[in-house]
C-alpha positions in Angstrom: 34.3 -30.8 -7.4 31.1 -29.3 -7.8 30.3 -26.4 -10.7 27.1 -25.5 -8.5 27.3 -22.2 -6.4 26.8 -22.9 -2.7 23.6 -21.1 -1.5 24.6 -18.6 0.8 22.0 -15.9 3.2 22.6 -13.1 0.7 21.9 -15.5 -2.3 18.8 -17.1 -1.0 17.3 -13.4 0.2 17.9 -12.4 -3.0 17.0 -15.0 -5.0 13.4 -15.6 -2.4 11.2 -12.7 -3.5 11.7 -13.7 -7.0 10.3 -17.2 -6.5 7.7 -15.7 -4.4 6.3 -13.4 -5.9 5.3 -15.4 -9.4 2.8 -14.2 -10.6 1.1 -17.7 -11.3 0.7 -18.1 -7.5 -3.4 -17.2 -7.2 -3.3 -16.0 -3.3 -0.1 -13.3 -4.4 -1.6 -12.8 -7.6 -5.0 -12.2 -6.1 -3.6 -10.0 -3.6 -1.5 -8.2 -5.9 -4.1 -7.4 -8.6 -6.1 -6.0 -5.9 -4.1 -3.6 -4.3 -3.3 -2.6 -8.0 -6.8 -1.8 -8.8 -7.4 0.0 -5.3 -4.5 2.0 -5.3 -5.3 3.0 -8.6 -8.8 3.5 -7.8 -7.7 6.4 -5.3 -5.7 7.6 -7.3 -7.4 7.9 -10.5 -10.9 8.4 -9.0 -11.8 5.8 -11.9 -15.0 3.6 -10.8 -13.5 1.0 -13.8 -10.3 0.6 -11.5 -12.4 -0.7 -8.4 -15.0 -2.5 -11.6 -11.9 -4.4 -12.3 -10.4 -5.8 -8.9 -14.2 -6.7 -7.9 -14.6 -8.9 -11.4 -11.2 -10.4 -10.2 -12.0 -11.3 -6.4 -15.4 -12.5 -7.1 -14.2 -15.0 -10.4 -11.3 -15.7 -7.5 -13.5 -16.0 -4.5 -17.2 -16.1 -5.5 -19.4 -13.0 -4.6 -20.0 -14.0 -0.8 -16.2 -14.4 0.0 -15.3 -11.3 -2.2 -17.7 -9.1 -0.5 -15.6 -9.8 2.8 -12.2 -9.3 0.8 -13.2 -6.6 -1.0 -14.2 -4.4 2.5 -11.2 -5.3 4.2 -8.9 -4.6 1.1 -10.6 -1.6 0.9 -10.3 -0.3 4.4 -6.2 -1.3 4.2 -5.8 0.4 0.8 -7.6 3.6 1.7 -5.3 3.4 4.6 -2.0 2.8 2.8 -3.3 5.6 0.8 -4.0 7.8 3.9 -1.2 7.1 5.7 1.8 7.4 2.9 4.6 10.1 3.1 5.3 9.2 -0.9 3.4 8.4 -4.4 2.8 3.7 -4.4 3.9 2.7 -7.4 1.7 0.1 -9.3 2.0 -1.3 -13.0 -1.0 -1.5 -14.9 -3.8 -3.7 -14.6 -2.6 -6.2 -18.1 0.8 -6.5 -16.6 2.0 -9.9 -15.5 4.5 -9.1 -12.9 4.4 -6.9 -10.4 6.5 -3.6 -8.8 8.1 -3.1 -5.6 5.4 -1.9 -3.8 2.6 -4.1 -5.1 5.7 -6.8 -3.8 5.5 -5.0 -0.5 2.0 -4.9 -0.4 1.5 -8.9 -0.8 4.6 -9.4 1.3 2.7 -8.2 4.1 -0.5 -9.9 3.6 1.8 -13.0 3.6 2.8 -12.3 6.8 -0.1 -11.0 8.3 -1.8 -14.6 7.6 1.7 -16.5 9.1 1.8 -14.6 11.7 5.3 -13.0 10.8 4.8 -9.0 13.1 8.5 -7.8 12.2 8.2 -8.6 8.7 4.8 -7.0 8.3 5.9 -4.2 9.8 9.2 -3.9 8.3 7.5 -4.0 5.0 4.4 -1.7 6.2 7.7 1.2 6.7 9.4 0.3 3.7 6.5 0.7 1.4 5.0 3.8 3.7 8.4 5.5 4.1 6.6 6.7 8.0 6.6 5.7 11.3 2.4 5.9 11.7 2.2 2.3 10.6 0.1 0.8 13.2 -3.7 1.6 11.4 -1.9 0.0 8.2 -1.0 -3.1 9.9 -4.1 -3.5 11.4 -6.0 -3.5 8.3 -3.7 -5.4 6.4 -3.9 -8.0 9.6 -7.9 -8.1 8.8 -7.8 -8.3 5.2 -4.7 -11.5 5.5 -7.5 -13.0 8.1 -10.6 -13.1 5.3 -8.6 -14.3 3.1 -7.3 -17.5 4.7 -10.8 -17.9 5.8 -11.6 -18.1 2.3 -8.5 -20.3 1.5 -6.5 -18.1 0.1 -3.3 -18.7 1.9 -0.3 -17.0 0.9 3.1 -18.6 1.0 5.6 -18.0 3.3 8.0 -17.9 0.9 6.1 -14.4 -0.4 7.4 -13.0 2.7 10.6 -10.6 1.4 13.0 -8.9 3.3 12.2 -5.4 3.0 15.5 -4.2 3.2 16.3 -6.3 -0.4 13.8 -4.5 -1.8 14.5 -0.7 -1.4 15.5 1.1 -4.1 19.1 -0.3 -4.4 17.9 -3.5 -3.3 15.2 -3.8 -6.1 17.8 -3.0 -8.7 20.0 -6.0 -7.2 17.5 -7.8 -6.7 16.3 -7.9 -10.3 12.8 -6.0 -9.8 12.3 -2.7 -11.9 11.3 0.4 -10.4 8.6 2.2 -11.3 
């Protein structure tokens, strides 16, 4: 008789975003820094924020291929920042790991470059907490696309169930909230 535990749905959904979301993976961690620095950018109205995730795609990308990520990242952050009926959460810019919605965030890039529409729009909602996601998905769609044409493809293990990672589902799930 075996000591393991039998993977079940709820195990595996839990135990997926986890796995996904390392933050040694460079296409998530790429994606996640950035949206960090942008959505602090607007925030803040810091030029050092925006300095920061520029440094980070072009060391990532080289200056040709981050000019193209750093446009469309732009144009999907301003919009996530537009379009938002509540405050994004990000950590700051030394932290390792990441919150839920910089999880959200790469989630959806992830799907955006596998071609996964419900889970890029169920995690556009759950991070916008609105209805008026279609602009968001859009942009996110372009910025996933300039990526992958610079070879940064995410997994598709970084795409999370967005119900899992609500505010009860982050606690459960073993993320912090912020």
């Amino acid at each position: 008789m075996s000591l393991r535990k039998k993977p079940t749905l709820s195990n595996e959904l839990v135990r997926r975003p986890k796995a996904a979301l390392d933050p040694v993976k460079r296409p998530e961690r790429l994606v996640g820094l950035g949206f960090r620095c942008w959505i602090a950018g607007f925030e803040t109205q810091d030029i050092n924020c925006w300095e920061t995730g520029w440094n980070t795609f072009a060391t990532e990308l080289g200056p040709g291929h981050a000019k193209a990520a750093i446009t469309e990242l732009s144009c999907w952050v301003r919009m996530v920042h537009t379009k938002t009926c509540r405050r994004i959460s990000y950590y700051p810019f030394g932290c390792k790991g990441f919150c839920r919605d910089e999880c959200m965030a790469i989630s959806m890039i992830a799907a955006g470059q596998h071609a996964a529409c419900p889970a890029m729009r169920a995690c556009a909602f759950a991070l916008l907490n609105t209805n008026d996601i279609d602009g968001v998905v859009d942009t996110a769609t372009n910025f996933a696309e300039v990526l992958k044409d610079a070879g940064h493809i995410l997994s598709g293990h970084s795409i999370c169930e967005a119900g899992i990672l609500t505010d009860s589902g982050a606690e459960h799930a073993g993320y912090s909230k912020h």
